[in-house]
Backbone as JSON Lines, residues from 0, in Angstrom:
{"i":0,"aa":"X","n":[-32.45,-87.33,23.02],"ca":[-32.59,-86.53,21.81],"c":[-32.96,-87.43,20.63]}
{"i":1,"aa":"X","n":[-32.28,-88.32,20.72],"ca":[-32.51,-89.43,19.16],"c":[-34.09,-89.87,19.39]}
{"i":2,"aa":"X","n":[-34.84,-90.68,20.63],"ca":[-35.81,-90.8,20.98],"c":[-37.0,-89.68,20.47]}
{"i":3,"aa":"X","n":[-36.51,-88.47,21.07],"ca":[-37.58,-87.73,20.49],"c":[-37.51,-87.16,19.36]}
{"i":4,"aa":"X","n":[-36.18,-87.3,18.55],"ca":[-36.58,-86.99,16.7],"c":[-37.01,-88.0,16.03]}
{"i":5,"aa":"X","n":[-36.61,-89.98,16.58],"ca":[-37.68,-90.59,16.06],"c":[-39.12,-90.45,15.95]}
{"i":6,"aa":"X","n":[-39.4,-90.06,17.3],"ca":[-40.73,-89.71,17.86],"c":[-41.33,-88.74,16.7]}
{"i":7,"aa":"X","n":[-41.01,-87.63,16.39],"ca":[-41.03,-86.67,15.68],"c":[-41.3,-87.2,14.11]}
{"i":8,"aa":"X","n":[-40.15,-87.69,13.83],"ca":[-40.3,-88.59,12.52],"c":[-41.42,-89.42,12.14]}
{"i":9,"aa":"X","n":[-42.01,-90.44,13.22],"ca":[-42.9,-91.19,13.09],"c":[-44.52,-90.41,13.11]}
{"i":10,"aa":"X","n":[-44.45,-89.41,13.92],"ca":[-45.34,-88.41,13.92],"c":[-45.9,-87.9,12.51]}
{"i":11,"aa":"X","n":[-44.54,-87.08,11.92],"ca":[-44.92,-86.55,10.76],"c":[-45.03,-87.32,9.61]}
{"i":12,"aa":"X","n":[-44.87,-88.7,9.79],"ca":[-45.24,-89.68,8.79],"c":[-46.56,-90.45,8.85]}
{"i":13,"aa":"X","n":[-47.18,-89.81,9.88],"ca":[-48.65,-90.5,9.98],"c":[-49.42,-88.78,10.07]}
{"i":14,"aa":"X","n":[-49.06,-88.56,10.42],"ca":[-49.91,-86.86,9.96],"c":[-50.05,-87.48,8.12]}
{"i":15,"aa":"X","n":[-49.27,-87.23,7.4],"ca":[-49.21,-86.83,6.32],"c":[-47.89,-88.08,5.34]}
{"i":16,"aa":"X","n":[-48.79,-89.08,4.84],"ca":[-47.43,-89.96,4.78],"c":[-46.98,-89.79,3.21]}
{"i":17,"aa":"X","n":[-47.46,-88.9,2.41],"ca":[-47.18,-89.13,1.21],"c":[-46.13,-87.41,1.16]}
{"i":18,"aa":"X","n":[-45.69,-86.55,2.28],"ca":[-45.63,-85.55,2.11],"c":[-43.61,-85.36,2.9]}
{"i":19,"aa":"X","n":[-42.92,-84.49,2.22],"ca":[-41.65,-84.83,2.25],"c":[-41.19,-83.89,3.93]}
{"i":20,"aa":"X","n":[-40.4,-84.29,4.32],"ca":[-39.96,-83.2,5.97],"c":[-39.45,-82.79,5.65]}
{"i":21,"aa":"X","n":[-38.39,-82.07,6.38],"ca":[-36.76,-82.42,6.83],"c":[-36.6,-81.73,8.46]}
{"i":22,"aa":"X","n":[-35.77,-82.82,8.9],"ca":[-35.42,-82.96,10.49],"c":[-33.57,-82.67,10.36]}
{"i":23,"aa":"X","n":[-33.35,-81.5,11.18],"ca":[-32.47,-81.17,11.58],"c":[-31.9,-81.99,12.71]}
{"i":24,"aa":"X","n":[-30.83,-82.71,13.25],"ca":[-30.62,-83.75,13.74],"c":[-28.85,-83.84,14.11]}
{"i":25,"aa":"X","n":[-28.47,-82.73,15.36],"ca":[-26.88,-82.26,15.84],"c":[-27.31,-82.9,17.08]}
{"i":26,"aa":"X","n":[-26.63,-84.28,17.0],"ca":[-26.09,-84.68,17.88],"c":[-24.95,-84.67,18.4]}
{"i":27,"aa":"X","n":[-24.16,-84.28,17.85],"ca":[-22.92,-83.37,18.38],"c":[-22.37,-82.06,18.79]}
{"i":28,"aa":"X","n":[-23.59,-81.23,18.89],"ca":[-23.48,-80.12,18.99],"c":[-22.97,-79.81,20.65]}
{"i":29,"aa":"X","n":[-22.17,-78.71,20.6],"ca":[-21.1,-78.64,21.81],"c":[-21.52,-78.41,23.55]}
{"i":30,"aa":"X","n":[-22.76,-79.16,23.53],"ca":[-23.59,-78.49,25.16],"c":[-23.79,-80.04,25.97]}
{"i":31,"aa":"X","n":[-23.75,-79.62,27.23],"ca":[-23.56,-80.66,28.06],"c":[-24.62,-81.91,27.68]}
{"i":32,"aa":"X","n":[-24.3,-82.94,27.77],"ca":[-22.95,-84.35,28.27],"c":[-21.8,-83.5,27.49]}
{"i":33,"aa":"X","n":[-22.22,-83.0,26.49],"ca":[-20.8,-82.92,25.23],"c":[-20.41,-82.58,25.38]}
{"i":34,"aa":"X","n":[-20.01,-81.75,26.5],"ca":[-18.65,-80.61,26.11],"c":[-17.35,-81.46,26.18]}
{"i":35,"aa":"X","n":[-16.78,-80.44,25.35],"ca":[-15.7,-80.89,24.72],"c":[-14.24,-80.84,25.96]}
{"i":36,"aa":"X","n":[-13.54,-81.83,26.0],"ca":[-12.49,-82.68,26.65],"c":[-11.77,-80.9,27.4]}
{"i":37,"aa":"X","n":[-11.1,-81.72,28.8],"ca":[-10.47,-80.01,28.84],"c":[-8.92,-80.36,28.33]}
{"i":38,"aa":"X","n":[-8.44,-81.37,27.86],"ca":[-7.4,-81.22,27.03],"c":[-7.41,-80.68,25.82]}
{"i":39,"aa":"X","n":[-8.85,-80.49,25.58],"ca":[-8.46,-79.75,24.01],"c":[-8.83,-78.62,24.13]}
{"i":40,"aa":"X","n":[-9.72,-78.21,25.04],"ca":[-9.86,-76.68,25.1],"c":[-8.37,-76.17,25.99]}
{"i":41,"aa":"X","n":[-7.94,-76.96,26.31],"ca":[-5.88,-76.82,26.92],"c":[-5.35,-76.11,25.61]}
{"i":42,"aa":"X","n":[-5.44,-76.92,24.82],"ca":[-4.98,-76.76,23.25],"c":[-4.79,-75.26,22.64]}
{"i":43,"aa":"X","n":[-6.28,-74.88,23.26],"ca":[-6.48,-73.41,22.19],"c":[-6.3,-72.13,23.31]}
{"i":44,"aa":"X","n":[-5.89,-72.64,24.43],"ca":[-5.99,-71.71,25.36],"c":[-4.97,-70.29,25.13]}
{"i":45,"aa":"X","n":[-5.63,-69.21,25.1],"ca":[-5.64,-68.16,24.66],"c":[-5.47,-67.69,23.13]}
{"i":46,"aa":"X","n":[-6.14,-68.46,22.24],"ca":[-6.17,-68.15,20.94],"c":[-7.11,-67.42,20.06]}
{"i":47,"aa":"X","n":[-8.05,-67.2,21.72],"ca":[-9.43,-66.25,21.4],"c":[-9.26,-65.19,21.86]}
{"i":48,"aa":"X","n":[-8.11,-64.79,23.28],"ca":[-8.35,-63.82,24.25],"c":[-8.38,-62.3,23.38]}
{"i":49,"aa":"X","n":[-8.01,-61.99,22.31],"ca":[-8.67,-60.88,21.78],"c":[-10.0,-60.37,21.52]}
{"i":50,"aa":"X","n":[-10.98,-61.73,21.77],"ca":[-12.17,-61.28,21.44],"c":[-12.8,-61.08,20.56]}
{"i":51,"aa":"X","n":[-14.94,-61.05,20.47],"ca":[-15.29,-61.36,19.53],"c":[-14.53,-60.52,18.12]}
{"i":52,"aa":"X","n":[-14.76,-59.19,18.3],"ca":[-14.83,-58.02,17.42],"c":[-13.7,-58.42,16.79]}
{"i":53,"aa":"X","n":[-12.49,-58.86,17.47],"ca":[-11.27,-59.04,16.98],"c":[-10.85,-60.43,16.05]}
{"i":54,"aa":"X","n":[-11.62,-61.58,16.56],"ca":[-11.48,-62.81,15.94],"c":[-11.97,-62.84,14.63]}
{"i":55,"aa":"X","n":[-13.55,-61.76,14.65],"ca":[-14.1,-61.58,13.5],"c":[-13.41,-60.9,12.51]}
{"i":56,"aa":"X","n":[-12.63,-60.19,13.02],"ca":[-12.06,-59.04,11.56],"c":[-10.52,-60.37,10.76]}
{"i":57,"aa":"X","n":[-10.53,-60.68,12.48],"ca":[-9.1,-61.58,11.73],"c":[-9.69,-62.62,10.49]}
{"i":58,"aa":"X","n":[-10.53,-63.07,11.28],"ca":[-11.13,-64.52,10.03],"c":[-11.33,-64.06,8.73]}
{"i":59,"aa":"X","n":[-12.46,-63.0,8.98],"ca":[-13.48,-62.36,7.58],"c":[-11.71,-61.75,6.48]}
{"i":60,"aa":"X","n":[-10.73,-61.26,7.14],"ca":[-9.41,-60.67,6.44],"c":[-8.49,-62.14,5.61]}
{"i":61,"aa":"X","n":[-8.71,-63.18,6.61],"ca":[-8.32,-64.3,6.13],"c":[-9.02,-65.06,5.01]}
{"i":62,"aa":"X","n":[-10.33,-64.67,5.21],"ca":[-11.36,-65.24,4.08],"c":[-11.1,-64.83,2.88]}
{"i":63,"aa":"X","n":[-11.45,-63.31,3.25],"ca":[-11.16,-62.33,1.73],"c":[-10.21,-62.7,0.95]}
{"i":64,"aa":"X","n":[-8.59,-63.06,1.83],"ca":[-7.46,-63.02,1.14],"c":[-7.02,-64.92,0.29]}
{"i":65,"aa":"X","n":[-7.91,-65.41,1.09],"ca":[-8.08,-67.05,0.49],"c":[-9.14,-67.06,-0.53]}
{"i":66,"aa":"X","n":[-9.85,-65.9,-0.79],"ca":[-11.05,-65.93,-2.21],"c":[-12.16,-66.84,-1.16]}
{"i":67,"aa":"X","n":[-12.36,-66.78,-0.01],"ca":[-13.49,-67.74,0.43],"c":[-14.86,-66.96,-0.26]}
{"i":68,"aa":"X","n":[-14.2,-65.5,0.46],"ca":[-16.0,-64.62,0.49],"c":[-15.21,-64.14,-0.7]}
{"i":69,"aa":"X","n":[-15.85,-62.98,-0.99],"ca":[-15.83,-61.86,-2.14],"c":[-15.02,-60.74,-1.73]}
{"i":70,"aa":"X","n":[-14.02,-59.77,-1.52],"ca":[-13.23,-58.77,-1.15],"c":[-14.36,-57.95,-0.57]}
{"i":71,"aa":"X","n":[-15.1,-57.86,-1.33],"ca":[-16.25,-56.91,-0.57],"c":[-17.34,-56.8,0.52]}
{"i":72,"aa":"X","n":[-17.15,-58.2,0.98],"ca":[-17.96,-58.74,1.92],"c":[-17.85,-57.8,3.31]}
{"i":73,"aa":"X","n":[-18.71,-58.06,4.27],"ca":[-18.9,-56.66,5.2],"c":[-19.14,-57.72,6.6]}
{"i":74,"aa":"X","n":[-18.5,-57.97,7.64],"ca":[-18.74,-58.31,8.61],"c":[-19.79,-57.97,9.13]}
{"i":75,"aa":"X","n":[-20.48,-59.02,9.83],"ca":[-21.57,-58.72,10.77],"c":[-21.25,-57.8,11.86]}
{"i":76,"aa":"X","n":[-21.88,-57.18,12.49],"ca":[-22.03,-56.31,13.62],"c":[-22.48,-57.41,14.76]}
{"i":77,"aa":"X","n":[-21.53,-57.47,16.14],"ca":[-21.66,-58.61,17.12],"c":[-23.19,-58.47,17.52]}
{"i":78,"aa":"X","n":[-23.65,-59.06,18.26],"ca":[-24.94,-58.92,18.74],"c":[-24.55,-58.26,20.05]}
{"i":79,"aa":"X","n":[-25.84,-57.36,20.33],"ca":[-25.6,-56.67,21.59],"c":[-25.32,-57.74,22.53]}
{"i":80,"aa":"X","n":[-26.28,-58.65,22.66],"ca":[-26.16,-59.8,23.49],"c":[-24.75,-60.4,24.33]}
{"i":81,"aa":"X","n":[-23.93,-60.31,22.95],"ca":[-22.74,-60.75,23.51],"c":[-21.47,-59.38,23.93]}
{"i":82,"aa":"X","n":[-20.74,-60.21,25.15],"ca":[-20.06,-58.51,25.97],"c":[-18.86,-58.81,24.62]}
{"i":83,"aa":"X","n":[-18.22,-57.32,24.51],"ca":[-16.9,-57.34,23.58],"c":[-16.1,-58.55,24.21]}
């Protein structure tokens, strides 16, 4: 991955060298080599089992009440994509 955003980098600096990018660059993002240790997913084990619909109302209720969002803020609707 680092290889080919240098690659990328050096690219768009000879296309166009006087002209500004920006390169997005998650090398930590959570997908294999990376996944994450099974002692820590040990950790959280069953702290989701309510599910999306449910995690979402809990957070977005926790937000509201910490002033993160605005009281009025409106949860997303899950994507069909994903099962309840």
């Amino acid at each position: 991955m680092t290889d080919d955003a240098i690659t990328w980098i050096h690219r768009q600096k000879s296309i166009a060298t006087d002209k500004a990018f920006f390169i997005y660059f998650a090398s930590g993002a959570a997908h294999a080599p990376l996944h994450i240790p099974k002692e820590w997913i040990d950790k959280f084990k069953g702290q989701f089992d309510q599910g999306w619909d449910k995690v979402g109302e809990e957070t977005i209720a926790r937000q509201k009440k910490r002033g993160v969002v605005p009281s009025d803020t409106i949860l997303t609707s899950r994507p069909k994509e994903i099962e309840a």
